[in-house]
N, C-alpha and C positions, 0 to 999 in steps of 0.2 A: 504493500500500500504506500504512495507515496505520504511523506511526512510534511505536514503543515505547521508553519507557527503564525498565527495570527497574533500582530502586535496592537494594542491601541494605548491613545493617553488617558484615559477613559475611567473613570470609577468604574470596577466592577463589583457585584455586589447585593445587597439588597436593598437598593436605589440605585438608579441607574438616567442616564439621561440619552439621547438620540443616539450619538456616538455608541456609548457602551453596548446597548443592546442592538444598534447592527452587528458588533462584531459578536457578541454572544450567539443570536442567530444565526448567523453564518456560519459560525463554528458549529454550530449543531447538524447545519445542512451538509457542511462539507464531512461533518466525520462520521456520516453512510456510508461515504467511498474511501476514507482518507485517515490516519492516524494525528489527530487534530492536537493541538495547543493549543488555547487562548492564554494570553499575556497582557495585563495591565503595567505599566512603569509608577503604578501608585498600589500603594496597600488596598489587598480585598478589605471588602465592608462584611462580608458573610462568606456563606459556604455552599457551593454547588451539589448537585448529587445528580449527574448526566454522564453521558458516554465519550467524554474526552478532560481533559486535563484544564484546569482551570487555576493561573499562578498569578499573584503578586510578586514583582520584585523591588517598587523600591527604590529604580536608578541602582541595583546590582547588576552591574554590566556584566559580572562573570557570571551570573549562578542565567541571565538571557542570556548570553554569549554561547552557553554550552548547550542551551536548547535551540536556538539560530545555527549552530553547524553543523546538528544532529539532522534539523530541514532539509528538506528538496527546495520548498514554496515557501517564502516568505507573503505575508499583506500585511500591509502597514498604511494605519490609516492617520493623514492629519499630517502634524508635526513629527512624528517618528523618524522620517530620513533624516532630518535634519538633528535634531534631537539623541539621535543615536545612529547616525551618519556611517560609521564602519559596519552596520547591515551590509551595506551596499557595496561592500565590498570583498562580502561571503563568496562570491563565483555563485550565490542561489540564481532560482527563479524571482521576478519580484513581480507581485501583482499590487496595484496601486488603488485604494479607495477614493475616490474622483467624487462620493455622490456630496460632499458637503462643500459648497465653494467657497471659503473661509475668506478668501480674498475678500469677496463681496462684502460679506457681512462684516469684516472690519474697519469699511466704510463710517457706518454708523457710530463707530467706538472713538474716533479721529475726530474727538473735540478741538484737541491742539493740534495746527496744522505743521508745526516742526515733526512733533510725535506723533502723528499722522502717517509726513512721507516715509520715517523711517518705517514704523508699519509696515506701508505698503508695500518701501522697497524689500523691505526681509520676506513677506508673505511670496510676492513677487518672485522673489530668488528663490523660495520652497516650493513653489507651486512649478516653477520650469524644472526642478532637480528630480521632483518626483515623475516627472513627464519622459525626462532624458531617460529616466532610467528603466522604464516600467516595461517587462515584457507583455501585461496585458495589464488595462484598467478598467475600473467598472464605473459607472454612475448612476443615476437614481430615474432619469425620464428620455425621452429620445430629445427632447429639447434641450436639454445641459449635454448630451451627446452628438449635438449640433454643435454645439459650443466648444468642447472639448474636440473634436475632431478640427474646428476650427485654425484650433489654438496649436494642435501636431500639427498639422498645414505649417503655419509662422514657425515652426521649433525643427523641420525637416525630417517629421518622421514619418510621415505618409508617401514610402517610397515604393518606386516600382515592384521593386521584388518583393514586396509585401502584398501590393496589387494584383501581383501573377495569379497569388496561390487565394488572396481573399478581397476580390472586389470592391464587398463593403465594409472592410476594415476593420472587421465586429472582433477580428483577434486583436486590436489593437486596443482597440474600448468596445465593452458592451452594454446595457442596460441591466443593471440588478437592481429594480425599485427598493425601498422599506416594506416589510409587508407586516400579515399580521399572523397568529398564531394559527396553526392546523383545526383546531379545537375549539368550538366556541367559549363564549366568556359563561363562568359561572362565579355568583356570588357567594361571598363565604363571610359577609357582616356588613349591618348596616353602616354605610360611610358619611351619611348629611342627613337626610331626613329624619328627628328625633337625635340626631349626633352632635350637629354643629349648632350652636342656641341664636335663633333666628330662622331656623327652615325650617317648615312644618310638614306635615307629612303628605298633605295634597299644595304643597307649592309648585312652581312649576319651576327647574332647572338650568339656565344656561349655567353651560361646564366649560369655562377655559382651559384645556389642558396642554400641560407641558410648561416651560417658563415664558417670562413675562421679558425679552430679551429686549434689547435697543431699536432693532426692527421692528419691532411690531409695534403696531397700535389698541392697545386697549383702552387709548380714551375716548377715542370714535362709541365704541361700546358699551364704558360706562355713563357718557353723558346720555346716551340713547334710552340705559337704563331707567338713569333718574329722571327721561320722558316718560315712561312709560310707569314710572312709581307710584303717579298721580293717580293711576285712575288703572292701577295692575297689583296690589298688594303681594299677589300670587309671586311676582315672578324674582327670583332670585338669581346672579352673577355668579360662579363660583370658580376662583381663580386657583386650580389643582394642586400646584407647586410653585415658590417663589423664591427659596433660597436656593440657587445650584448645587447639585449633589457633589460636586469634584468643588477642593480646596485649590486648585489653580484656576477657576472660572470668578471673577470679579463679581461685586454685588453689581446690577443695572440700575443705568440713572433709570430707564425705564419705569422698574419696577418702583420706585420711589417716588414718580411723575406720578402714577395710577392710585396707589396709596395716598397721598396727598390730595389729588382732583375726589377722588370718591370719601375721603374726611371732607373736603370743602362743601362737597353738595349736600352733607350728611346721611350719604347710605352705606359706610360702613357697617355691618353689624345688625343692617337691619336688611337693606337689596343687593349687596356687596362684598363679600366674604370671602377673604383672603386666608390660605392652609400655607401658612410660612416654613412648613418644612416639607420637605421632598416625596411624595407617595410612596412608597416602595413598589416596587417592579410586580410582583406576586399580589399586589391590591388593589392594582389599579382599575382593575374590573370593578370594581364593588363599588366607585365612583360613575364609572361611565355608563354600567346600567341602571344607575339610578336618576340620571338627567333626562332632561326631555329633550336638546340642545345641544349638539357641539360648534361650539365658538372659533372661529380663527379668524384674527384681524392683523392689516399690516398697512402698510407706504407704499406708495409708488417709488420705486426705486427699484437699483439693478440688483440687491438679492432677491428682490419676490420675482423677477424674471424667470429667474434659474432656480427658487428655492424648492424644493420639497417638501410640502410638511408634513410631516412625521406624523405629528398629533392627528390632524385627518385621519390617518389611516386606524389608530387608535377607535377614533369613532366608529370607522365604518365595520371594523370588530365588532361593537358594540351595538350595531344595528342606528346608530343613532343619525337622523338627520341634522344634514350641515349647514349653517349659516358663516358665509366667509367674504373676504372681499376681492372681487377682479384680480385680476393679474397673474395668476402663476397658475401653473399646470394644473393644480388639484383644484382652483376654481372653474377651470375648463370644466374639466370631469361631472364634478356637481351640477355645472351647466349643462352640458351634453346629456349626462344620464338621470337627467330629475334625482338630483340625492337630496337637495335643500333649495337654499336661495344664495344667488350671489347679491355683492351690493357694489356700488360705487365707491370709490376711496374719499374716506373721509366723510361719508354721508352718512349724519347722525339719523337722517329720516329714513333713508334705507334702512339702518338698522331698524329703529324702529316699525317700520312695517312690514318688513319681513318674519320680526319674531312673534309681534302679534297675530298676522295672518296666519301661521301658523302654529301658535299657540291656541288660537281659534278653531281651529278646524279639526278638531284628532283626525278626523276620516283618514285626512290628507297624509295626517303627520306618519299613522298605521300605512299606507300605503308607501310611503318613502322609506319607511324601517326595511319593508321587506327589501325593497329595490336595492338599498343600499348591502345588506346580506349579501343580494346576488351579486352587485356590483364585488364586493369583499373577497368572493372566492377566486379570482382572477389575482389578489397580491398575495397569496398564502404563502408564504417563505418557505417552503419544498418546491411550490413553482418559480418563482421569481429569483429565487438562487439559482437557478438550471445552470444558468452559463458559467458561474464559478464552481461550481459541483462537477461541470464537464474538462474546466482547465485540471483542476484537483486530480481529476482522471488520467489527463494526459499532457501534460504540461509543457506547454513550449517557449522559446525563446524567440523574439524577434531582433532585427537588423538594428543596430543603433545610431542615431540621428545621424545625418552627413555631417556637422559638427557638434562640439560639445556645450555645455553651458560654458565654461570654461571661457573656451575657445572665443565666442560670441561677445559675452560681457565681461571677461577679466576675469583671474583669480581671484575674485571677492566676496564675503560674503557677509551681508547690508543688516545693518539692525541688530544687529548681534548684539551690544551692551544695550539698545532699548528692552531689547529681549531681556535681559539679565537684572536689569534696573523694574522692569515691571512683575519679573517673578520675585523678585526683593521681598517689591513693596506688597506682594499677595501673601507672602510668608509671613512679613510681620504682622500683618492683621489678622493673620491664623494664629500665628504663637509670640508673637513680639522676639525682644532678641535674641533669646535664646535658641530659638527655631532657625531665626536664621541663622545665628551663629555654628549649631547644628550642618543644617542645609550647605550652609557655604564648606563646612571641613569635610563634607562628602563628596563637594563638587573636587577638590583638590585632591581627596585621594584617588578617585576616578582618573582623575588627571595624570598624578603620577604614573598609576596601575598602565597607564596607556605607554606612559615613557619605557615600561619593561623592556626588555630584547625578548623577543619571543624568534626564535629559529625554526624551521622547517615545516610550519604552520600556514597553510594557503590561507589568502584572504589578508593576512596580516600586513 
């Protein structure tokens, strides 16, 4: 069986966020065919009981190191090339996780435009390394596979002799959406209604689920709300998770934007209900069947172009009709296959008439549950993994770029102390100095450990 290690930056655990449980998924899917690792670079939260290997390590580069040379197929998704860069220099396979365009979304985060371009330029430089290097890469929709195909076009890797053997280039990138579990949702305890003090047991549910990120807009949705509070007692907000599950992910201005607008109007507590710590992974069902509503709101802007939402898909597990706003591939969907309603951006009245009209109507609402079930069994992660379950199988290597990143833009590599200056300041507000004083003499022994002589050792 070929040997897989799947790397991510990822909380793994019992909380989990978009990241983590792709790769967990995936790793389930692939280890049908394949002798699977999953790998986080931060400490497990909990403890698995499934058919593959499931590690923390930590930023222990030997105790990864020795399950990376054991591989055939590396995937690494995010930050990882860069982050732990001599992967890439195993002689593995590497397969490349494409479906989250980080670039994008750190747009939104570039309040300060000095700290901005560095940003971009470091994102920039990880997003072509990861490109240069990828025997095969996957993404989440054919539209970000537009994109991405794109982007090999500008970078020289869409070359003839790749063309001979595969026209449509699908060994280069392919489509692996997010999906959702084989198995329907079953509930196993009440999560809001009678739980949370303010929702009663025939209230009616909008469920935001997932976080409350700089991208998005939930104030479109809560001022919509406190339209509808007048003369809607019933209807309740409920914002799923709001503190990020991984200790490297920053609080959002966002989420502090929403919390403050929804104290100002005063429906906190009473149409507005914020669960400040994280769902765990294994309950989140027992949230989603219990809504009547699943919410997704965002910007006009270039990540909802490209974005994915994850949480979508969540719903449509749960049978539950969608209320979201234009722009990105899963509002298409919604739109195409009657799963909810879409709105204009920014349109507090859309919102509002969309959730009334169909808060109004059950007939309607029972007729879109079902839809969306069927629509659901088309992402089920046995099928939508197919094409990484197939490399798993038979794994190959492609031709690499006519030049290198290197080569292109200099030996350099951008943003590096922004990088190290913004994990700093994430550490001290997890543990103050000490943590980082910690952090920082691990980063050094790392460092040395690198300086060893290692002899006869390929890859090294």
């Amino acid at each position: 069986m070929t040997r897989v290690l799947i790397v991510t930056h990822e909380v793994l655990g019992l909380r989990m966020a978009g990241p983590g449980i792709r790769a967990f998924e995936l790793a389930r899917q692939m280890s049908r065919v394949a002798d699977v690792t999953l790998a986080s670079v931060l400490p497990l939260t909990g403890s698995f009981e499934v058919g593959f290997r499931v590690l923390g390590f930590d930023d222990d580069r030997d105790q990864l190191e020795a399950f990376a040379r054991e591989a055939d197929v590396l995937v690494l998704q995010g930050m990882m090339p860069r982050r732990h860069a001599w992967l890439l220099g195993l002689g593995k396979r590497l397969v490349m996780d494409l479906y989250d365009p980080f670039l994008f979304e750190s747009y939104a985060q570039c309040l300060d435009l000095r700290a901005g371009q560095d940003l971009f330029l470091h994102l920039w430089d990880v997003q072509n390394e990861q490109m240069d290097r990828a025997d095969f890469s996957i993404c989440a929709s054919e539209r970000q596979r537009d994109m991405w195909l794109g982007r090999y076009c500008a970078l020289g890797r869409l070359r003839p002799e790749i063309f001979r053997d595969d026209p449509s280039f699908r060994k280069l990138v392919d489509v692996v959406p997010f999906g959702v579990p084989d198995a329907p949702p079953v509930a196993t305890r009440p999560a809001m209604r009678g739980v949370i003090p303010g929702i009663g047991p025939d209230d009616r549910i909008l469920l935001w689920g997932g976080g409350v990120w700089n991208w998005f807009d939930p104030l479109t949705v809560i001022r919509a709300v406190g339209v509808l509070a007048g003369r809607r007692p019933d209807v309740k907000l409920v914002f799923m998770g709001v503190k990020p599950p991984s200790p490297e992910l920053p609080e959002m201005e966002m989420t502090a934007r929403a919390i403050a607008l929804s104290d100002e109007l005063g429906l906190t507590g009473r149409h507005v209900f914020f669960n400040h710590d994280w769902v765990p992974y294994d309950e989140r069902q027992n949230y989603l069947l219990e809504a009547d509503l699943g919410i997704s709101s965002h910007f006009d802007a270039i990540e909802t172009r490209f974005s994915f939402r994850t949480r979508v898909l969540d719903y449509m597990w749960a049978g539950l009709p969608i209320v979201t706003t234009e722009g990105d591939s899963m509002a298409e969907l919604v739109q195409r296959e009657g799963l909810g309603r879409v709105t204009r951006y920014g349109s507090v009245e859309d919102w509002v008439t969309a959730i009334e009209d169909l808060l109004d109507h059950p007939a309607t609402i029972e007729a879109m549950r079902e839809r969306v079930r069927e629509v659901a069994e088309r992402f089920r992660w046995s099928r939508v993994a197919a094409p990484l379950v197939a490399y798993c199988q038979e794994p190959w290597a492609l031709p690499s770029p006519l030049w290198s990143v290197s080569e292109r833009y200099g030996k350099r590599r951008l943003g590096v102390p922004v990088q190290l200056v913004v994990k700093a300041a994430r550490t001290f507000r997890a543990g103050g100095i000490a943590l980082v004083t910690e952090k920082g003499r691990k980063v050094v022994l790392r460092a040395l450990r690198r300086l060893r002589p290692r002899t006869g050792e390929p890859g090294t």
